[in-house]
PASEBA-1860 file (N, C-alpha, C; in nm, 3 decimals):
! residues 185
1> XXXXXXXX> -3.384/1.658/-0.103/-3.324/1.527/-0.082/-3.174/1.542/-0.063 ~ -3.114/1.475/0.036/-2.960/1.514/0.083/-2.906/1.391/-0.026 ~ -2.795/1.438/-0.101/-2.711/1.366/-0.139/-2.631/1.305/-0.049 ~ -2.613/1.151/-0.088/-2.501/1.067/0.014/-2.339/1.099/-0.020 ~ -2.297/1.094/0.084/-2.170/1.097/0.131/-2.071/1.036/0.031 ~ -1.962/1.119/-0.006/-1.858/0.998/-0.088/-1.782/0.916/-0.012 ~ -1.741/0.798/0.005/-1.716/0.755/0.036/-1.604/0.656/-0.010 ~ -1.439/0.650/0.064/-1.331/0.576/-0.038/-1.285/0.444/0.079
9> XXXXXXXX> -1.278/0.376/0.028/-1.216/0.255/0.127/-1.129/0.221/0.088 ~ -0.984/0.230/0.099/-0.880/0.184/0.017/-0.823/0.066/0.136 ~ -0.777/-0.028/0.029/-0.696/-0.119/0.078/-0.558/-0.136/0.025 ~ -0.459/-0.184/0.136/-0.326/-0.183/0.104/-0.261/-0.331/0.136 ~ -0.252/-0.399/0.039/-0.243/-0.503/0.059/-0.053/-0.513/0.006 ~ -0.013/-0.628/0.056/0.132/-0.682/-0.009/0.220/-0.750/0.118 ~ 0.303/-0.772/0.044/0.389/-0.835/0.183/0.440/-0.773/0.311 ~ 0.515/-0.865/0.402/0.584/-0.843/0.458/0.672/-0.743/0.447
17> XXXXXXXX> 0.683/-0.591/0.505/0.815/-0.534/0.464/0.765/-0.434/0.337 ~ 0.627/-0.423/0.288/0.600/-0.385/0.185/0.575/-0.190/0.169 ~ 0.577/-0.165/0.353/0.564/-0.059/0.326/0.422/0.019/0.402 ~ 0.310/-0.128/0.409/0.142/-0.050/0.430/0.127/0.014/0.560 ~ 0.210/-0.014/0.654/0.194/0.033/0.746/0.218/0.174/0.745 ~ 0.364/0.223/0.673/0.393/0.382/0.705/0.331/0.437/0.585 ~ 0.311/0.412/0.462/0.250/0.473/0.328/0.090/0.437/0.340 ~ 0.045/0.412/0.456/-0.085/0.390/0.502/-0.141/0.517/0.589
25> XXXXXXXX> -0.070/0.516/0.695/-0.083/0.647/0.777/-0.078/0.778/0.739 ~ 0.021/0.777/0.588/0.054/0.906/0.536/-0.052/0.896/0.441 ~ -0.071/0.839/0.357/-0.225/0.811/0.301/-0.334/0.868/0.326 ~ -0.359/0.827/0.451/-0.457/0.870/0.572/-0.489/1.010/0.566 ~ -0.361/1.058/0.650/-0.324/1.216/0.715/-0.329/1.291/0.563 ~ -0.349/1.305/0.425/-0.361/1.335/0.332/-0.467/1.298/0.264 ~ -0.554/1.195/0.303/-0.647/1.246/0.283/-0.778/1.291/0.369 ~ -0.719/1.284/0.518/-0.825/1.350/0.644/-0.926/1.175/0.655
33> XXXXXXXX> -0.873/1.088/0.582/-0.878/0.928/0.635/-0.849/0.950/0.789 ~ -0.983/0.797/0.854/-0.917/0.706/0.987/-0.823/0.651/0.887 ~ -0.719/0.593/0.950/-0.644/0.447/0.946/-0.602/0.391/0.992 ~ -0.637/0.294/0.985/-0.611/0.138/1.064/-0.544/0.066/0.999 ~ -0.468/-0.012/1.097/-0.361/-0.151/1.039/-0.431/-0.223/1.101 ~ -0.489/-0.325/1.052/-0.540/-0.461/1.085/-0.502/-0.529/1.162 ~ -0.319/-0.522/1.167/-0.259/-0.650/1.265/-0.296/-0.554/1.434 ~ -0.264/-0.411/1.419/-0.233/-0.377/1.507/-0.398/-0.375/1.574
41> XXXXXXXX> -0.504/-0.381/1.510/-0.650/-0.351/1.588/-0.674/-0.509/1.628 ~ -0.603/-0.620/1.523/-0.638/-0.788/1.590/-0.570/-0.736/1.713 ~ -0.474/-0.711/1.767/-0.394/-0.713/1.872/-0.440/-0.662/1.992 ~ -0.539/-0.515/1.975/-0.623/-0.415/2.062/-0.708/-0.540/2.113 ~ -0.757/-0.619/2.002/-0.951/-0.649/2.070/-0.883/-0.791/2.105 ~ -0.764/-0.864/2.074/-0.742/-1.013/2.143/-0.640/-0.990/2.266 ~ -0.630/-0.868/2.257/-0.514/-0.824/2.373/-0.361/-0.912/2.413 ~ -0.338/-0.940/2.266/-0.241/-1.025/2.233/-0.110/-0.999/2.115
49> XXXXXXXX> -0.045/-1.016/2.098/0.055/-0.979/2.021/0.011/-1.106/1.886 ~ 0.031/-1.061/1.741/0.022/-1.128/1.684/0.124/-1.296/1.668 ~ 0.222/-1.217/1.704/0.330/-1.344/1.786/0.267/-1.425/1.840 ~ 0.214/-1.407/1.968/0.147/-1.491/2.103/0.021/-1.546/1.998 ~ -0.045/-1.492/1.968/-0.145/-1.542/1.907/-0.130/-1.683/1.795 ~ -0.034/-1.651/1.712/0.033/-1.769/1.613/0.093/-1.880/1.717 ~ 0.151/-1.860/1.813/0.221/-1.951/1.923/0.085/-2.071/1.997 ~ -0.012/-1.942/2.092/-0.065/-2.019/2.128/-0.155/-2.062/2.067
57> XXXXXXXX> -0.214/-2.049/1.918/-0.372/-2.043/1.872/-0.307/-2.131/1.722 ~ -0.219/-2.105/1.663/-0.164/-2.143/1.533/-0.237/-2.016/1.454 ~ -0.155/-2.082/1.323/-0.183/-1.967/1.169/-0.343/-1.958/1.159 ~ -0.399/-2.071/1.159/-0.574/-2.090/1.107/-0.634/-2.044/1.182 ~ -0.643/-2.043/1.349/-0.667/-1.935/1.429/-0.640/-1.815/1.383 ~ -0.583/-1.785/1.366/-0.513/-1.633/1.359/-0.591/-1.563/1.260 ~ -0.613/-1.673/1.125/-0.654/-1.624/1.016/-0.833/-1.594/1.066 ~ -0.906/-1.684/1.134/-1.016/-1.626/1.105/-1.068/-1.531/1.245
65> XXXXXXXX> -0.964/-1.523/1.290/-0.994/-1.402/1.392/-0.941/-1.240/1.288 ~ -0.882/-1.287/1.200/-0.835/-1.198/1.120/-0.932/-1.129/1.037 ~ -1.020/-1.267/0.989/-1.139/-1.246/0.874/-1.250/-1.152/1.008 ~ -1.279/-1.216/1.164/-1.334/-1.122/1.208/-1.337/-1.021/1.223 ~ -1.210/-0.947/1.264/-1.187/-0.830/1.292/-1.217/-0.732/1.150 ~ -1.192/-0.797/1.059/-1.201/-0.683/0.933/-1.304/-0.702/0.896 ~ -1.414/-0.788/0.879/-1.586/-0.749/0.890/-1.632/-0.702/0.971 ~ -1.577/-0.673/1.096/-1.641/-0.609/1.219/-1.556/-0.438/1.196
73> XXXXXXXX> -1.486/-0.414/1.122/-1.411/-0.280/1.101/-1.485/-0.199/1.010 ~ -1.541/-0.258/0.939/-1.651/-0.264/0.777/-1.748/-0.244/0.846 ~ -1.796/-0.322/0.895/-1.939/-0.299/0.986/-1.979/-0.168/1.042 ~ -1.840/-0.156/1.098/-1.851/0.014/1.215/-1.815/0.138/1.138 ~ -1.779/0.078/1.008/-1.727/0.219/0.934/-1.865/0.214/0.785 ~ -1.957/0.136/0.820/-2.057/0.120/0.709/-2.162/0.246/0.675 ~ -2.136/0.308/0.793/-2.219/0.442/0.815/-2.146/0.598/0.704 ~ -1.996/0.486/0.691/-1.897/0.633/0.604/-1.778/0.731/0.668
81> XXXXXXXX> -1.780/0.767/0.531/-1.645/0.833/0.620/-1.516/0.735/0.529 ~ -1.398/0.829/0.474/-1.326/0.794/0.406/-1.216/0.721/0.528 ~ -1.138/0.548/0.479/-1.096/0.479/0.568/-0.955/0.421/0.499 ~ -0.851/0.422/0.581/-0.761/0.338/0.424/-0.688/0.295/0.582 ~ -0.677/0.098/0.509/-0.685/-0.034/0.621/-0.519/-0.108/0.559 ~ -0.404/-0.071/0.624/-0.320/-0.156/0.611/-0.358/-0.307/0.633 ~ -0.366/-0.407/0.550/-0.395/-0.534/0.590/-0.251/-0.622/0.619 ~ -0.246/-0.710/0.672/-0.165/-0.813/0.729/-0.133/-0.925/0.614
89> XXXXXXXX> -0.014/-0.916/0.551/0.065/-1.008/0.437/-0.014/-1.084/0.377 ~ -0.117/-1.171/0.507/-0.150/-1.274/0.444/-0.297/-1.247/0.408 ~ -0.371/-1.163/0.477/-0.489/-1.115/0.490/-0.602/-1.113/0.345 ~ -0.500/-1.045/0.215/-0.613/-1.047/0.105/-0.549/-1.185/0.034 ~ -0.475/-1.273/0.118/-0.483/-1.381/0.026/-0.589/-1.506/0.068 ~ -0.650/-1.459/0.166/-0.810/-1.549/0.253/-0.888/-1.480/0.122 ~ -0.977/-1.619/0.049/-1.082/-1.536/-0.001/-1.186/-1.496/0.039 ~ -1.261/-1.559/0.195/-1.354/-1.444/0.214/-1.321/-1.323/0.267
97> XXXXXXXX> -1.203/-1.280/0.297/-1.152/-1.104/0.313/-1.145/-1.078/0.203 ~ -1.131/-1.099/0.039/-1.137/-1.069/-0.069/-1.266/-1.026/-0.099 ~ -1.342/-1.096/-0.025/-1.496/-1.098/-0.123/-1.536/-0.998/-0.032 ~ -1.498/-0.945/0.151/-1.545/-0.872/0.245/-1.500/-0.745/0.163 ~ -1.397/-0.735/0.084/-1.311/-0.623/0.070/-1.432/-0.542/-0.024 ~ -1.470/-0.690/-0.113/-1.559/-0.644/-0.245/-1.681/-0.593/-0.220 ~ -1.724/-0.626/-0.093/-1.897/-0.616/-0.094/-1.854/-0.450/0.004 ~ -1.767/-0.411/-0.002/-1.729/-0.292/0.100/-1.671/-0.178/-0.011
105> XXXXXXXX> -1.689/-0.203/-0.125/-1.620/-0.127/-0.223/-1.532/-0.097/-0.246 ~ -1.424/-0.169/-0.168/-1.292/-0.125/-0.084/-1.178/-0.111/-0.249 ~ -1.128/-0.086/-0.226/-1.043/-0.054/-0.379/-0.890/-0.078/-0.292 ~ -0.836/-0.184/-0.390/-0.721/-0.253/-0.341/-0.591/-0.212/-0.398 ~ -0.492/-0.128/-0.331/-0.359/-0.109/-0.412/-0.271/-0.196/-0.329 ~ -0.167/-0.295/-0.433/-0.050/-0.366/-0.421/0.041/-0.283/-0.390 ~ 0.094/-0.298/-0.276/0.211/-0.258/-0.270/0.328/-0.324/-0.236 ~ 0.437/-0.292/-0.433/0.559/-0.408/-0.444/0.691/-0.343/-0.412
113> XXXXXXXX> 0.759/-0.462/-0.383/0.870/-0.481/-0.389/0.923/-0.648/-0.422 ~ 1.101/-0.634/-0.444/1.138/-0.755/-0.468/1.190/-0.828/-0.326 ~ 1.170/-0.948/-0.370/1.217/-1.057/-0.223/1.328/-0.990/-0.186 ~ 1.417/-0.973/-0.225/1.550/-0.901/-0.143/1.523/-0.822/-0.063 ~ 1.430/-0.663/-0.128/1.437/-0.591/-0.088/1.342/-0.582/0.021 ~ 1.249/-0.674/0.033/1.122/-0.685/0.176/1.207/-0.789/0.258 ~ 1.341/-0.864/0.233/1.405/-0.957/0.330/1.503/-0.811/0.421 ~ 1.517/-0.715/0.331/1.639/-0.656/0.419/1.572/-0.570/0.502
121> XXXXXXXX> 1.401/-0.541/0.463/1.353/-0.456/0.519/1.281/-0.508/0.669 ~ 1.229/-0.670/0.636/1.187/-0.701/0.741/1.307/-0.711/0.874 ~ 1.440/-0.778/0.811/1.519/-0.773/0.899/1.575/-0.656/0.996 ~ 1.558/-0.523/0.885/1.622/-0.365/0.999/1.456/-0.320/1.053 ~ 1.357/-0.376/1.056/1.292/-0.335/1.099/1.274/-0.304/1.278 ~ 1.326/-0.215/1.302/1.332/-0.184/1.435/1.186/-0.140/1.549 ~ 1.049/-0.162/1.474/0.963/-0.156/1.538/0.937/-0.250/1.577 ~ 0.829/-0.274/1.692/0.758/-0.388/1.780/0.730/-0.484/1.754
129> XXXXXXXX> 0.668/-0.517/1.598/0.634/-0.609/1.563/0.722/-0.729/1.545 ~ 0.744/-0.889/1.571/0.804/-0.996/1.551/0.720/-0.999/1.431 ~ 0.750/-1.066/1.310/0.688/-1.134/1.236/0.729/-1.292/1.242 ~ 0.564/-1.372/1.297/0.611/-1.521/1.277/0.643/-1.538/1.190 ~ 0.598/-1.539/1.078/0.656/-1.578/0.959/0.762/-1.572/0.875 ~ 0.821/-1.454/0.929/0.968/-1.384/0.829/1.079/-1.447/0.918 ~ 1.067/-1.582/1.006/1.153/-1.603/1.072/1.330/-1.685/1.023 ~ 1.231/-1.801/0.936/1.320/-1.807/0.854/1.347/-1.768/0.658
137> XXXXXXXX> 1.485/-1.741/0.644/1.474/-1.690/0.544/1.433/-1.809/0.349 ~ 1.458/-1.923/0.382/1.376/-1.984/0.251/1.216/-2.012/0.275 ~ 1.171/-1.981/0.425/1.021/-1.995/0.448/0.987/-1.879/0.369 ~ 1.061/-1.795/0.421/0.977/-1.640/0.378/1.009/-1.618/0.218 ~ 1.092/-1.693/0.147/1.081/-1.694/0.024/0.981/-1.820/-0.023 ~ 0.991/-1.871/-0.023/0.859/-1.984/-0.023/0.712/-1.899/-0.026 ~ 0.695/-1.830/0.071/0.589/-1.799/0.096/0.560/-1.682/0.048 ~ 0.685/-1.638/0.014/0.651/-1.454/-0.085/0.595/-1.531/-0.252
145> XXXXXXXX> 0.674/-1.644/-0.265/0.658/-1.703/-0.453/0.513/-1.748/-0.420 ~ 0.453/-1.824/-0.302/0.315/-1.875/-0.282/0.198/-1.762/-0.319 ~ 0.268/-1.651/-0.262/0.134/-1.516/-0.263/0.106/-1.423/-0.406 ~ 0.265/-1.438/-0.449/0.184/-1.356/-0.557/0.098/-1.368/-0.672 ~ 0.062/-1.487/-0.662/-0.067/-1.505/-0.779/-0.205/-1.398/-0.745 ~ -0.238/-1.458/-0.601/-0.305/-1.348/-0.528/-0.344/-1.215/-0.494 ~ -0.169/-1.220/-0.496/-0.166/-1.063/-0.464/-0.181/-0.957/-0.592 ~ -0.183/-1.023/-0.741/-0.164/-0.964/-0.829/-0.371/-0.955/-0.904
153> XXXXXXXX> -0.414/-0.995/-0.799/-0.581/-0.972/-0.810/-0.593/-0.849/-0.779 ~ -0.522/-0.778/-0.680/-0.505/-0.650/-0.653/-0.566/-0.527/-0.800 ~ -0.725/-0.442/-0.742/-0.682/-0.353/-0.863/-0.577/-0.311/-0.934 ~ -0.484/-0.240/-0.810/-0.342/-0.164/-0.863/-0.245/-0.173/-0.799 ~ -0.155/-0.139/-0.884/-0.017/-0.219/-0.817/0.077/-0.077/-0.819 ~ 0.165/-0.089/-0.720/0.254/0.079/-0.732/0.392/0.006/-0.640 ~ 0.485/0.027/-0.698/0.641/0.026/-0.678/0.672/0.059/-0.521 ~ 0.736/0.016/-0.474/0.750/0.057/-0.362/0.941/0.104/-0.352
161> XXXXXXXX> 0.990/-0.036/-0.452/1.138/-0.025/-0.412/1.231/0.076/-0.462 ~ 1.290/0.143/-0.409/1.355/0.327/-0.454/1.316/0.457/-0.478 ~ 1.191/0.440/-0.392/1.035/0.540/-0.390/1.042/0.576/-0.221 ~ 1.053/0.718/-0.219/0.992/0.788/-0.098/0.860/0.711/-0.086 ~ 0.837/0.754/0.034/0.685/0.758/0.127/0.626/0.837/0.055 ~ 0.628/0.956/0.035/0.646/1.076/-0.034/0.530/1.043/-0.249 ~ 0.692/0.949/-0.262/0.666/0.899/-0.368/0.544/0.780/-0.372 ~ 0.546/0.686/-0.324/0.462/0.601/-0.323/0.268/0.634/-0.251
169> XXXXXXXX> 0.300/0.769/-0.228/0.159/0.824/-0.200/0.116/0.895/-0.303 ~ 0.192/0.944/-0.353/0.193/1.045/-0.458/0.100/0.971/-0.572 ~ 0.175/0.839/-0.600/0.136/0.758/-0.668/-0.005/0.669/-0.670 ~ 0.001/0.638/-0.531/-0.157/0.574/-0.477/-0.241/0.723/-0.521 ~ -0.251/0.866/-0.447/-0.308/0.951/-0.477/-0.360/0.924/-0.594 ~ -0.293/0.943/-0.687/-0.343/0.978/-0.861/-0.421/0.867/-0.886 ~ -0.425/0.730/-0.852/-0.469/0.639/-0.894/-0.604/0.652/-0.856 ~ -0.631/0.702/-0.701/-0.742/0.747/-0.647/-0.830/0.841/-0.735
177> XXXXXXXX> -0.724/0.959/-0.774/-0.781/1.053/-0.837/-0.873/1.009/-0.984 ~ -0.782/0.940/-1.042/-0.829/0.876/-1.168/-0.942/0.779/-1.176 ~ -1.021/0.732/-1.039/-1.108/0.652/-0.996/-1.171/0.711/-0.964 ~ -1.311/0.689/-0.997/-1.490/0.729/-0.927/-1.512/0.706/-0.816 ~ -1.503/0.772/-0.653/-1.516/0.687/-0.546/-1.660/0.628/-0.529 ~ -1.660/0.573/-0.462/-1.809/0.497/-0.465/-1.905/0.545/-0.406 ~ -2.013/0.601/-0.354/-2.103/0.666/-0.291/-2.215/0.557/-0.209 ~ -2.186/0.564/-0.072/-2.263/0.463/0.006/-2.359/0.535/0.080
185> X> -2.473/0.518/0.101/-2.575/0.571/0.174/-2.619/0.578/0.297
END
């Protein structure tokens, strides 16, 4: 009888500016993980910029094309194979992506920082992405104090602010390590 596959699904949930995108990839490449960012695969299959999408469709659009894409990511990766999914700010604060996360075994690390320090980060952020939301600055505080009740459902939570890439993997690592991965069939 073949023993099943181990199997880890990590999720990286947190704000704007928080980090999941680059401590996601390195994540990944360490542990021989796919990884995917969520905003960037909504963007592949609507062939739209998350921008354009909030413009022409609004937030509630956005959101449950959001909830699609990450049951349909789950779906295609249900067969296995270790996966770790930068999600989109707002993403584990929908509860049925909470409950998708759960029925997927997915194991959720927070990744924090303080409002300052995700305002200065969204602002030098020199990659592609616009964020609708970080446009103005008491929205985006408004809406950082709105999330973290949410965000603190998160299994685990790991520092982000005055931490290498380096450091903040280091850290997810062990947490991994110290956890049973789940074994899917």
């Amino acid at each position: 009888m073949a023993q099943a596959e181990s199997t880890r699904r990590v999720f990286l949930i947190g704000f704007m500016g928080a980090g999941k995108t680059t401590v996601g990839r390195e994540l990944a490449r360490r542990r021989r993980a796919r990884f995917v960012d969520l905003d960037d695969l909504i963007e592949q299959r609507e062939g739209q910029t998350i921008a354009q999408i909030f413009a022409s469709a609004g937030e509630q659009a956005f959101r449950r094309i959001e909830s699609a894409v990450l049951l349909s990511l789950l779906q295609e990766n249900a067969g296995g194979g270790d996966l770790v999914v930068a999600l989109g700010g707002g993403a584990f604060i929908q509860p049925e992506n909470r409950k998708t996360i759960k029925r997927a075994a997915g194991t959720t690390v927070l990744l924090q920082a303080s409002l300052s320090e995700l305002q200065r980060r969204c602002q030098n952020d020199e990659s592609r992405r616009i964020r609708p939301l970080a446009k103005e600055r008491d929205r985006f505080a408004e809406l950082f104090a709105s999330r973290q009740a949410l965000y603190e459902l998160a299994e685990f939570h790991v520092a982000t602010e005055n931490r290498s890439i380096e450091q903040v993997v280091n850290a997810i690592q062990e947490i991994l390590s110290a956890t049973r991965p789940e074994v899917k069939q």
